[in-house]
C-alpha positions in Angstrom: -50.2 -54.2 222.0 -47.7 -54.6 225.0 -49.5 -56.3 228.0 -48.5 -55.8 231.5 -48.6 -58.6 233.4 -47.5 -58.6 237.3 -48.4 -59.8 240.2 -48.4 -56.5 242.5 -47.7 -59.0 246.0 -44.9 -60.7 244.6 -43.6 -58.6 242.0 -39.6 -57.0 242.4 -40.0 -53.1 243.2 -37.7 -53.2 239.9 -40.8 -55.1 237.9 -42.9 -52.7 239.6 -41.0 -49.7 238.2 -40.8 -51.3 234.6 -45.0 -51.9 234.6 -45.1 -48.0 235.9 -43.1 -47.1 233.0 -44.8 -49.2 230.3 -48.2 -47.6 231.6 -46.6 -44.1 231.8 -45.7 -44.6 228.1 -48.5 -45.7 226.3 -50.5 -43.2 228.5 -48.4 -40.6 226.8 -49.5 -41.5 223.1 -53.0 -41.7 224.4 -54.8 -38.8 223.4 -57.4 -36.7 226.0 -61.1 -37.7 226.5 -63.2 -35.1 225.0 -65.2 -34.8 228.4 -63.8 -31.7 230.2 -65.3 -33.3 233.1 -64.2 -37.0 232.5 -60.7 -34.7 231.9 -60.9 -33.5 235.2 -61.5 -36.4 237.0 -59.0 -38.6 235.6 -56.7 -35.4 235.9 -57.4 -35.7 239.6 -56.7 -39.5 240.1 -53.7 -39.2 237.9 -52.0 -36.7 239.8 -53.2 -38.7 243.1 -50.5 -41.3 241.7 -48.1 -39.1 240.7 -48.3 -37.9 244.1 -47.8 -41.6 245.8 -44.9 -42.1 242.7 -43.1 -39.1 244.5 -42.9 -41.1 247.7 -41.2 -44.3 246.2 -39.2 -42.2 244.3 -38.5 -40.1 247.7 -37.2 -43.4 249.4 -35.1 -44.0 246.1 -33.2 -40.5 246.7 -33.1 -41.1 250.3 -30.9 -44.1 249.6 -28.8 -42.5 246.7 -28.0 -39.9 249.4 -27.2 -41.6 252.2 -24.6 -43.8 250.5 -23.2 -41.6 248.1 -23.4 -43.8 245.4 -23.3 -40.9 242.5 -19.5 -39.9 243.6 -19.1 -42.8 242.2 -20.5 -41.7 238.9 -18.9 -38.6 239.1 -21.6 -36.4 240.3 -20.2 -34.1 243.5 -23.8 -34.0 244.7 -27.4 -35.3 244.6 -28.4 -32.1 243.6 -26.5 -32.6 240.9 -27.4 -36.0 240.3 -30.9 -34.8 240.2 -30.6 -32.2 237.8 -28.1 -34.2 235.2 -29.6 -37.2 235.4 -33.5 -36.6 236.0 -33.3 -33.1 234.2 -34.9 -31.2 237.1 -34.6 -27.6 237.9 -32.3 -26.5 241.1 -35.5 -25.9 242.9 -37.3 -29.3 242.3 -33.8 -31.0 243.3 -33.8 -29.0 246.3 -37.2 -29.7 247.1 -37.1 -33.8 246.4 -33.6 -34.0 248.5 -35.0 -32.2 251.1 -38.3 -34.4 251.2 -36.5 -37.6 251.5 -34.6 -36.5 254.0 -37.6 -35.7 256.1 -39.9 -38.1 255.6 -38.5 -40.8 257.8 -39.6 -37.8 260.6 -42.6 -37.1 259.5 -45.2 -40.1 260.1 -48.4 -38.7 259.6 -47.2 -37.0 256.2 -45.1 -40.4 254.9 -48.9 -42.5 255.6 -50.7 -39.9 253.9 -48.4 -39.3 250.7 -47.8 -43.2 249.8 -51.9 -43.4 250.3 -53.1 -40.8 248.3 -54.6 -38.6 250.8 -51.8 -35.9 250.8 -50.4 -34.2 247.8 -46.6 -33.5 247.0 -47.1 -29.9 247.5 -48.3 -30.4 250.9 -45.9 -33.0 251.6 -43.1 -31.0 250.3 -44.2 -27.8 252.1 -44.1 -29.3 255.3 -40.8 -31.3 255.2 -39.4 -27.3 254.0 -41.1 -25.8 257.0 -39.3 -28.7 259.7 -36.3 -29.3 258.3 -34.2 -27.0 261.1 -36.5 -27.9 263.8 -35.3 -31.1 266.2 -37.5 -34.4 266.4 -39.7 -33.2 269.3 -40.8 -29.9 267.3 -40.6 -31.2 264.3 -44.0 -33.3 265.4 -45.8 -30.5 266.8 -45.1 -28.8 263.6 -46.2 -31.4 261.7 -49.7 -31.5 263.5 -49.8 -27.5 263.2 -49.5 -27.5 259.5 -51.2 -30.7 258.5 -54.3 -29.7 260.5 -54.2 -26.4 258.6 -54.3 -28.2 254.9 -57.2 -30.6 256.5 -59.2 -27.2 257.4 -59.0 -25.9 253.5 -55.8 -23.7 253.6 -54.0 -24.2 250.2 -50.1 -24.8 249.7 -49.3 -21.7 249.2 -50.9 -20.7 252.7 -49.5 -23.5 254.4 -45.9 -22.5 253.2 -46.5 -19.4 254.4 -47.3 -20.6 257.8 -44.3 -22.6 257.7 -42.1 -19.6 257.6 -43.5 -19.1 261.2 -43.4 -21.9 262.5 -40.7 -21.9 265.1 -43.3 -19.4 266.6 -46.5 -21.4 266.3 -44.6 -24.5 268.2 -43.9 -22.1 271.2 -47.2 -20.9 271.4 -48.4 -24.1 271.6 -45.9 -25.5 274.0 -46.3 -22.5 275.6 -42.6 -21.5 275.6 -41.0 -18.5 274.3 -38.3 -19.3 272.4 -36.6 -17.2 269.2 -37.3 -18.3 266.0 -34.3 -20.7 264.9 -32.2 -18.0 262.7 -32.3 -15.8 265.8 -30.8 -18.4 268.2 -27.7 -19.1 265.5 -26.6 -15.6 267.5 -23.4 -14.8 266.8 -22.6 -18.1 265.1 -24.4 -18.9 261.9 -25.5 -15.7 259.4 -26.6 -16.7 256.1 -27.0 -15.4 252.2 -27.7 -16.6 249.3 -28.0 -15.4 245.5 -30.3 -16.5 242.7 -29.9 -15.9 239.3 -32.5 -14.2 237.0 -32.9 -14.8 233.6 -31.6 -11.2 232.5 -28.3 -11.9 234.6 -29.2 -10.2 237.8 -29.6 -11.8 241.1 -32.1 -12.1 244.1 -30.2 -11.5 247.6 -31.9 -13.2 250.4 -30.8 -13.9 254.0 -30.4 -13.1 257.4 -27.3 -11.2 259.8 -26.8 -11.9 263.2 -26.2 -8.7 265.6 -22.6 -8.3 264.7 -22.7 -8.8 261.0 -25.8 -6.6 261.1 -23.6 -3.7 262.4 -20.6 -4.1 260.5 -22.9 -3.9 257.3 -24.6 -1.0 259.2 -21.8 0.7 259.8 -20.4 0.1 256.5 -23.9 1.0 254.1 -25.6 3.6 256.5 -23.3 6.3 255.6 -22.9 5.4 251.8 -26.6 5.3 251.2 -27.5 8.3 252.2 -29.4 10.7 249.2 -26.7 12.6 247.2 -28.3 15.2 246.9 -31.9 17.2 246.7 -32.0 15.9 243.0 -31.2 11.9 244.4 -34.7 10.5 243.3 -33.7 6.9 244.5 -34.9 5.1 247.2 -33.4 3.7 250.0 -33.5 0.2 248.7 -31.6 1.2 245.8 -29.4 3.6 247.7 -28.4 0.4 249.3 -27.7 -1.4 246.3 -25.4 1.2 245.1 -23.8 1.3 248.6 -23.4 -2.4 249.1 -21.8 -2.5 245.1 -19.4 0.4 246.2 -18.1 -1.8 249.0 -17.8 -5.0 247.1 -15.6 -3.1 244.6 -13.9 -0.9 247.2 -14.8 2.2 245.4 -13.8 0.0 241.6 -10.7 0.0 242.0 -10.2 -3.6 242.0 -13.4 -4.8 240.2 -13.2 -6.3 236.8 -15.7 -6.4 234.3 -14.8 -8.8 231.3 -16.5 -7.3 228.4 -15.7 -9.6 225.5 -15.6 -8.0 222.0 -14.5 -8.4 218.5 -12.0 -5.9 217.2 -14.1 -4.6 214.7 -16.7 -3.3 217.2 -14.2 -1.1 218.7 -13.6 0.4 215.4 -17.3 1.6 214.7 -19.3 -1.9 213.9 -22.7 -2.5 215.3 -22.0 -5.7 216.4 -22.7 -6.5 220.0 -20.6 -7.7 222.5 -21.1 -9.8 225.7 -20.6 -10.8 229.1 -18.9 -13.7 230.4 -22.3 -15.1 231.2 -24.1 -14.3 227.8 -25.6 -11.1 228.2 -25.3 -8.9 225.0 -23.7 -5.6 225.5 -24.8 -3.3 222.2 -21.9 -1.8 220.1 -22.1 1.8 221.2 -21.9 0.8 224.7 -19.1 -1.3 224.5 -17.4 1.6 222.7 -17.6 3.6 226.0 -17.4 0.6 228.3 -13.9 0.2 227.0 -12.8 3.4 227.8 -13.7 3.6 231.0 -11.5 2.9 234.4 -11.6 -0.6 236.0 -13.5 -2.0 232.9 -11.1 -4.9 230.9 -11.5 -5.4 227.4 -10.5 -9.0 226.3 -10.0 -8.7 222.1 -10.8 -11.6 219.9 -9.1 -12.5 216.8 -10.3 -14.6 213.9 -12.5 -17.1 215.1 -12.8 -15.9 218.9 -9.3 -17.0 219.5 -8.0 -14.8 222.7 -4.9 -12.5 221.9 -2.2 -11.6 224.1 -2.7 -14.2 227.1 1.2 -14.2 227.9 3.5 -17.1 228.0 3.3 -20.9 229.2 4.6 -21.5 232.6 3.8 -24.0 235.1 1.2 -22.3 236.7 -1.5 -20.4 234.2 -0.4 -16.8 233.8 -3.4 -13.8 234.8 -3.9 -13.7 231.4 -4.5 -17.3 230.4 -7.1 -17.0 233.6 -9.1 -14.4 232.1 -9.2 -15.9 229.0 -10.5 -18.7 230.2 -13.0 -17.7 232.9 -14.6 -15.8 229.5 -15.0 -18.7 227.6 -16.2 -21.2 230.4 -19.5 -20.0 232.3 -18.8 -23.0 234.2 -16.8 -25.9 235.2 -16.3 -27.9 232.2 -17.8 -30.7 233.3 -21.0 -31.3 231.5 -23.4 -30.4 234.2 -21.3 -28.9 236.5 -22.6 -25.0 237.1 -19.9 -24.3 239.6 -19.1 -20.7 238.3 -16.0 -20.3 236.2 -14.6 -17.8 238.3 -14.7 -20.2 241.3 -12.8 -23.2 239.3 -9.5 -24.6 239.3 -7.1 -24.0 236.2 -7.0 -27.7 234.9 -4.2 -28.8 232.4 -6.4 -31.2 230.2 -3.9 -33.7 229.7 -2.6 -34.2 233.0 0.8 -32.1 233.9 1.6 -34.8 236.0 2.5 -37.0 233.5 4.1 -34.3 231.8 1.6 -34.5 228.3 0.1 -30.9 229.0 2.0 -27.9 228.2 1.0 -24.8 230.2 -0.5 -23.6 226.8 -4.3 -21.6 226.7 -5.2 -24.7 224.0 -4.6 -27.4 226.8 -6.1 -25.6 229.7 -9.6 -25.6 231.1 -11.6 -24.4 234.1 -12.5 -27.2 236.3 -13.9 -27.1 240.1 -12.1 -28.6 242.5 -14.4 -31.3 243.2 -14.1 -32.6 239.4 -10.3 -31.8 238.8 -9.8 -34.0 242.2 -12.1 -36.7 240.8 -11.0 -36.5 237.2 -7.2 -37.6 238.0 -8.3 -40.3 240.4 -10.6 -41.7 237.9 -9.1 -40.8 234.3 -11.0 -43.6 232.7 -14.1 -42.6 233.8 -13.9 -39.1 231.9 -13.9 -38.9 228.5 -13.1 -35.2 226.8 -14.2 -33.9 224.0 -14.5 -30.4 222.3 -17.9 -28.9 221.2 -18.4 -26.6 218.1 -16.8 -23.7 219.5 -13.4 -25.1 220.9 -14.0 -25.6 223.9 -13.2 -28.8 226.4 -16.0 -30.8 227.3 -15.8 -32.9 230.0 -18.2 -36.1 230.4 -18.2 -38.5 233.1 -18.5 -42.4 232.5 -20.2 -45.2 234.3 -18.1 -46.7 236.4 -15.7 -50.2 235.2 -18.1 -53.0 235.1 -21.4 -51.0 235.3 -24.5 -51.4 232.7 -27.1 -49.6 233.2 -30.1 -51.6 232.6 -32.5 -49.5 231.6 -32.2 -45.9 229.2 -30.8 -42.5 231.0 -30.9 -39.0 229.6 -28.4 -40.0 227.4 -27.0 -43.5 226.4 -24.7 -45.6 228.6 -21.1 -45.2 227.9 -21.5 -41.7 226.4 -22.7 -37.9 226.6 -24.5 -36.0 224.2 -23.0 -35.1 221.3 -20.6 -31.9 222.7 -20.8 -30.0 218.7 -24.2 -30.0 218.6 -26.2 -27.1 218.1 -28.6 -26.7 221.5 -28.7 -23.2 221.9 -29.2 -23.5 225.7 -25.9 -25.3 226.4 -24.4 -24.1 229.3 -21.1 -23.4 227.5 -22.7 -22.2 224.9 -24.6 -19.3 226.4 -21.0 -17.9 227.5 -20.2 -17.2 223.8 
C-alpha cells in the first residue's frame, strides 16, 4: 500500500496537493461502510473538506485569472479553462470564477469556508448575491445573508434573499436607493440566453426605460389576440411577436435544414438542424417548400453540393456549408457558435498553402483564428471521423506538465473517435 508521509507545517502547497490526491484516490476504490448512519456521518465530514478544498482551489483560480496565464495555453477565458480542463459545466465555472473573485471581499465568509464552518453553497450564494455591490455594501450584505444561514435558512432561501439585496442594505442603512439594475438607467440593459437540451432557449434580463419602450412599442401591437379563436396567451403572443421582429416578417431569416437527397424524394429518413436536432422526413418534405426556409443537399458521404467557386474571401455558399457542419468554433472546446466565427483557411492564406477551397476552410472565432497564427506551433489540426477540422491547442515551448490533465501532455483526445456527445459531432 502507498503511504503518505508529510509534514502538514513544512510541507510545499504542491506536496500538499499530491497527499490530497493520493487520499482522494484510494478513497475512491474504498467501498461504503454498511452503517447508513456511520454513512452519514463520514458523508458529512467529507463534504466539510470538500468544502475547505473549494477555497484553496478558489485562491488557485483567483491567480490563474488575474494573470492570464491560460492565453497562454490557448484558452480565451477562465471559463473556458475551467470547463476544458477541469470538465465543469458553464454554471460551476461561472460560479467558482465568481467566488474567487469575491472572496478577498468577503472576510467573514473566506474564515468560515477554509474552516469548515461554511459550506460552498453558502459561500457561493453570497459572493453571487455581492458581486455588483461596492466594498462598503458588499459588507453589510455579507452580515445580512450570513446571519440568515446562521438562523436555519437553507441555500436556496439565502439565494433568494440575495436577489434583494440591494434593498435589504438600504433598509438597513436606512437609505433609499434603487436596486443596482435600476440605477444602470439609460446606460447598461442586459440579456442573456440559455440553451435547453431540446434546442430551445431561456431569455432572461432586464430593459432600461428607453429599451423598454422601443420593445413596447414594437411587441404591444403585434401581440395582440388574432382573433376570437386566438387561444394563446400573452406570453406566447409575445414570443410570436418578438420572433416576427427578429425575422422582419421572414423575409430575411434563414433556417438551414440539412437533408439527404433521398429524403426529398419520399424516404423516411430524418433530417437535422445545424445544432442536432432531428427534423422527421415528412416535415422536411414541407419545410423545403416553404418561403425563407434553405435546403442545403448532401451528396455521397455528406459532402455539400453546389457551394460556388474559390475566391479569396469564402463565397455565401462555402459560409453556409460550413456553419452546418461546425456547431462551433473548431477549436476543441471552444462553443463560440458557428454562426458567430471567422472563416479560417486552415493552412494559413498568408503563406499562400490554402486555397480558398470548402476542403481547406473552417469556422474559427476570432479569439482562436488571432491566436492560432501567432502561435502555429502551439495548434496541432487534425480531422475527426466525419471530415471535419479539429483544432487542439498545445502546451506552450518548454512547458511539462507535471502531473496528468484531462488528456495527456502534448496531445488531445483522439479527434475519430466515437463519443457521441462531441461537440462537432452532435452538429451531424
Amino acid at each position: 500500500m502507498h503511504s503518505i508521509v508529510a509534514d502538514l507545517e513544512t510541507a510545499s502547497t504542491a506536496e500538499l496537493v499530491e497527499a490530497v490526491a493520493a487520499i482522494a484516490t484510494h478513497l475512491a476504490h474504498r467501498p461504503a461502510p454498511d452503517s447508513g448512519a456511520a454513512c452519514m456521518e463520514l458523508a458529512e465530514e467529507l463534504a466539510r473538506a470538500f468544502d475547505q478544498g473549494e477555497f484553496a482551489l478558489a485562491a488557485m483560480i483567483a491567480v490563474v485569472d488575474r494573470t492570464g496565464e491560460m492565453k497562454h495555453w490557448g484558452l480565451p477565458s477562465t471559463q473556458a479553462w475551467l470547463r476544458c480542463r477541469l470538465g465543469m459545466r458553464e454554471g460551476r465555472a461561472k460560479e467558482r470564477i465568481t467566488l474567487a473573485r469575491q472572496l478577498p471581499r468577503l472576510e467573514r465568509v473566506s474564515k468560515d469556508l477554509a474552516t469548515g464552518d461554511l459550506s460552498l453553497g453558502y459561500a457561493a450564494t453570497v459572493a453571487d448575491a455581492v458581486q455588483r455591490l461596492n466594498d462598503e455594501d458588499c459588507a453589510a450584505a455579507e452580515d445580512i445573508l450570513l446571519n440568515a444561514a446562521n438562523d436555519g435558512l437553507s441555500a436556496g432561501k439565502v439565494a433568494r434573499l440575495g436577489r434583494k439585496i440591494h434593498d435589504l442594505v438600504a433598509e438597513q442603512n436606512g437609505t433609499e436607493k434603487a436596486p443596482e439594475d435600476v440605477q444602470r438607467g439609460y446606460e447598461r440593459s442586459w440579456l442573456t440566453l440559455s440553451r435547453s437540451l431540446d434546442g430551445g432557449s431561456y431569455v432572461n434580463g432586464w430593459l432600461n426605460p428607453e429599451d423598454t419602450a422601443i420593445l413596447d412599442g414594437k411587441l404591444a401591437p403585434l401581440a395582440k389576440p388574432a382573433g376570437s379563436d386566438d387561444r394563446r396567451d400573452l406570453g406566447e403572443r409575445t414570443a410570436a411577436a418578438l420572433t416576427a421582429v427578429l425575422s422582419q416578417g421572414h423575409k430575411l431569416t434563414r433556417v438551414t435544414v440539412i437533408a439527404n437527397l433521398e429524403t426529398l424524394m419520399g424516404s423516411d429518413v430524418p433530417g437535422w438542424l445545424r445544432d442536432g436536432t432531428q427534423i422527421p422526413a415528412e416535415q422536411i418534405r414541407r419545410l423545403a417548400l416553404t418561403a425563407g426556409v434553405s435546403p442545403l443537399l448532401l451528396g455521397p458521404d455528406n459532402v455539400p453540393l453546389y457551394l460556388g467557386r474559390a475566391v479569396r474571401i469564402a463565397t455565401p455558399g462555402q459560409r453556409h456549408a460550413l456553419e452546418t457542419q461546425y456547431a462551433t468554433c473548431a477549436v476543441r472546446g471552444c462553443e463560440v457558435p458557428g454562426f458567430l466565427c471567422e472563416v479560417d483557411h486552415v493552412d494559413g492564406w498568408v503563406l499562400g498553402n490554402s486555397p480558398t477551397d470548402i476542403n481547406k476552410l473552417t469556422l474559427c472565432c476570432g479569439w482562436h483564428n488571432r491566436w492560432k497564427h501567432t502561435h502555429p506551433a502551439q495548434m496541432q489540426i487534425t480531422k475527426d471521423r466525419h471530415g471535419r477540422y479539429v483544432y487542439g491547442t498545445l502546451p506552450p515551448d518548454g512547458v511539462e506538465r507535471s502531473k496528468r490533465g484531462r488528456w495527456p501532455t502534448g496531445r488531445t483526445p483522439d479527434p475519430g473517435g466515437d463519443n457521441p456527445w462531441d461537440d462537432h459531432h452532435l452538429a451531424a
